[in-house]
TORPA-4810 file (N, C-alpha, C, O; in nm, 3 decimals):
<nodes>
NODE_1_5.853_11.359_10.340_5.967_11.356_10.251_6.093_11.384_10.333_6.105_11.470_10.420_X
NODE_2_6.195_11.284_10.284_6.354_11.292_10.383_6.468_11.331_10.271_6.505_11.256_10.180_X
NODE_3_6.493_11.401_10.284_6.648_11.417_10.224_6.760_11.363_10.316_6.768_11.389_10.436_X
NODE_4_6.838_11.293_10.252_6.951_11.254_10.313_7.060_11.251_10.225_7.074_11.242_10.103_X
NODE_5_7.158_11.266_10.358_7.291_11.385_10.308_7.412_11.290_10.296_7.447_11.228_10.396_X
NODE_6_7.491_11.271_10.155_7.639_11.166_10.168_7.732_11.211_10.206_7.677_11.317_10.238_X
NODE_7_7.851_11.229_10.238_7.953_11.285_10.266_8.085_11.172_10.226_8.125_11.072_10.286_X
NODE_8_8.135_11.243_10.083_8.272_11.139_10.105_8.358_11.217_10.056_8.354_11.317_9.985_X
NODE_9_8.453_11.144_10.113_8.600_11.237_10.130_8.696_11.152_10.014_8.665_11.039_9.976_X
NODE_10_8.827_11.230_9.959_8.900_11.163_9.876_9.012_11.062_10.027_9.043_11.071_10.146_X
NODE_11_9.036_10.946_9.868_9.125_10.907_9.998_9.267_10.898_9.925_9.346_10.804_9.936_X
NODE_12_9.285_11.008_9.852_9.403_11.042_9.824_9.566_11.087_9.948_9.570_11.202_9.993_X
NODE_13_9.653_11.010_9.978_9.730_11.007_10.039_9.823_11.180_10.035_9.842_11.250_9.935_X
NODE_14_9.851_11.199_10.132_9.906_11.306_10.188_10.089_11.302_10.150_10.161_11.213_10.195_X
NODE_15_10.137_11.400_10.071_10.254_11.404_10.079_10.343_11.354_10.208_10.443_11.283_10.194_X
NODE_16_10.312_11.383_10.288_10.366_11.313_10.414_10.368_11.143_10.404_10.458_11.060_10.415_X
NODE_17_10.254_11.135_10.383_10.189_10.974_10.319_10.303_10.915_10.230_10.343_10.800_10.252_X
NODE_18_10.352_10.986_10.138_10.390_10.959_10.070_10.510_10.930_10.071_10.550_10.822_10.027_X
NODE_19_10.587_11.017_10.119_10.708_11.039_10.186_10.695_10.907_10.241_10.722_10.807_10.176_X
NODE_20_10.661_10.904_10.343_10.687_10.766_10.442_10.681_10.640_10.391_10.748_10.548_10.439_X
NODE_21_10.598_10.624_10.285_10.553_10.498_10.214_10.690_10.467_10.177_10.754_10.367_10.211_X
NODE_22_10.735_10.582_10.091_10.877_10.567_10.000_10.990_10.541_10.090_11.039_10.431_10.067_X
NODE_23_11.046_10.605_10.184_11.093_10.614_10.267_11.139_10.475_10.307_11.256_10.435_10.309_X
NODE_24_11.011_10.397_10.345_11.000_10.285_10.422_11.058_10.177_10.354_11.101_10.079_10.417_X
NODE_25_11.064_10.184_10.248_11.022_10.080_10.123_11.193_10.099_10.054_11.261_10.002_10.023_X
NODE_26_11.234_10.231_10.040_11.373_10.258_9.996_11.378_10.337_9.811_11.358_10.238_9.740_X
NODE_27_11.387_10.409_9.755_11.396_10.459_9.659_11.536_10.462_9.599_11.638_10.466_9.667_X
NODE_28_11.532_10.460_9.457_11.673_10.465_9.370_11.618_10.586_9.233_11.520_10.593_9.160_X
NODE_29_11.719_10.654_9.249_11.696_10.754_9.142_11.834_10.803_9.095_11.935_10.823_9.161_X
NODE_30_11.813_10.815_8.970_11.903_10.766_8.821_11.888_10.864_8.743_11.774_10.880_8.697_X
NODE_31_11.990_10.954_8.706_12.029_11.053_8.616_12.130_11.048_8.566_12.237_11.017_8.618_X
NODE_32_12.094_11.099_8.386_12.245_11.126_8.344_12.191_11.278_8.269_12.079_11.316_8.236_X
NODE_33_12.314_11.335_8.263_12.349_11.475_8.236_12.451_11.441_8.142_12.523_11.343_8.162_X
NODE_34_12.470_11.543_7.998_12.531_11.543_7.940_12.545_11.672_7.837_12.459_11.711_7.758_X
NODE_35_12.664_11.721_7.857_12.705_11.884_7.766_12.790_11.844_7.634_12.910_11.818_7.632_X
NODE_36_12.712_11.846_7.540_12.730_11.855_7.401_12.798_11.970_7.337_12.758_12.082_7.369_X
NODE_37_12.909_11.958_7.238_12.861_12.091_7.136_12.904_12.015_6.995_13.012_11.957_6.988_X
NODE_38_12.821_12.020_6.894_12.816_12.010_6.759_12.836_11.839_6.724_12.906_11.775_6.646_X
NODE_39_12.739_11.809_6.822_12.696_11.675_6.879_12.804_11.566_6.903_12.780_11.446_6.893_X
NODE_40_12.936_11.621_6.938_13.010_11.582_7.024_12.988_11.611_7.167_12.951_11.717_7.217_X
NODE_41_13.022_11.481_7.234_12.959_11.448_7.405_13.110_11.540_7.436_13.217_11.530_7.376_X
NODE_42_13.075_11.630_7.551_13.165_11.669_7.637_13.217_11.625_7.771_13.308_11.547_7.795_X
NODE_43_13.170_11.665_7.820_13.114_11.617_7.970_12.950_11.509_7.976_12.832_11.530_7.946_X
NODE_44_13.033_11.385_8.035_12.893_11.334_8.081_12.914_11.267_8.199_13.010_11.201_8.240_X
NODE_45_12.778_11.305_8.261_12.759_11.286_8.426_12.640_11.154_8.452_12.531_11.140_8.397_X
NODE_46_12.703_11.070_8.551_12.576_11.004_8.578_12.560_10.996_8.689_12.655_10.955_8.756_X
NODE_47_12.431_11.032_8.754_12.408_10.996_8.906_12.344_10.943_8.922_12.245_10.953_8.849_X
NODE_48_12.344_10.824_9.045_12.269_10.735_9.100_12.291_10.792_9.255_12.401_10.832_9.295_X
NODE_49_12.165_10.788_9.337_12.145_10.789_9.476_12.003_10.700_9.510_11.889_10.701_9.463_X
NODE_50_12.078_10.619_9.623_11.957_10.541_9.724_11.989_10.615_9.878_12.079_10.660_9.948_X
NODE_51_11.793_10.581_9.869_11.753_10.688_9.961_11.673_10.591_10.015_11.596_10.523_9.948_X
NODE_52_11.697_10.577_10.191_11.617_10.491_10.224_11.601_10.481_10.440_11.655_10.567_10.509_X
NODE_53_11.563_10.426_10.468_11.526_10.490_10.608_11.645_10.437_10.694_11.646_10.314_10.693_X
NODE_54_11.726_10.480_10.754_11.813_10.464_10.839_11.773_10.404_10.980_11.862_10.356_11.050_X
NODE_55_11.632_10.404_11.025_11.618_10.286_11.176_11.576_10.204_11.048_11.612_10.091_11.083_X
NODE_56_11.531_10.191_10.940_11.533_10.011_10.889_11.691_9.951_10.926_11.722_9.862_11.006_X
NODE_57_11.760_10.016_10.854_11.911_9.996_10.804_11.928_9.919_10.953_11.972_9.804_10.959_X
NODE_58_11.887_9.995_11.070_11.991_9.952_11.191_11.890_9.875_11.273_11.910_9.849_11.392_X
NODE_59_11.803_9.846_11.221_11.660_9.762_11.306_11.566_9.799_11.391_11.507_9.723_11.468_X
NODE_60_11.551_9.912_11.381_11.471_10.023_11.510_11.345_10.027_11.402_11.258_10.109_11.433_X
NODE_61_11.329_9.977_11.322_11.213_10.006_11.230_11.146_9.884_11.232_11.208_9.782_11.201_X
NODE_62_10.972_9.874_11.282_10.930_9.744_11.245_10.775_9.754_11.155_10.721_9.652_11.113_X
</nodes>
């Protein structure tokens, strides 16, 4: 009689992983903020930022 042994690993990507994927590829992220009182808008804010790899931008990235 043999027992034999499996071994598997997740292949869930590594924050680092992740980072870089995004990174590589370029991200856009989109907020709005807004201070109310007595459901009149007061102040409203919207932000947009792109985030994205700087040797793509200048060609050092392949």
């Amino acid at each position: 009689m043999s027992v034999e042994t499996y071994t598997t690993t997740a292949t869930e990507p590594s924050l680092v992983d992740l980072l870089d994927r995004l990174l590589g590829k370029g991200v856009v992220i989109t907020g709005d903020v807004v201070i109310s009182l007595a459901e009149v808008d007061l102040v409203r804010i919207q932000l947009s930022a792109v985030i994205g790899s700087v040797r793509k931008e200048m060609g050092m990235y392949d």
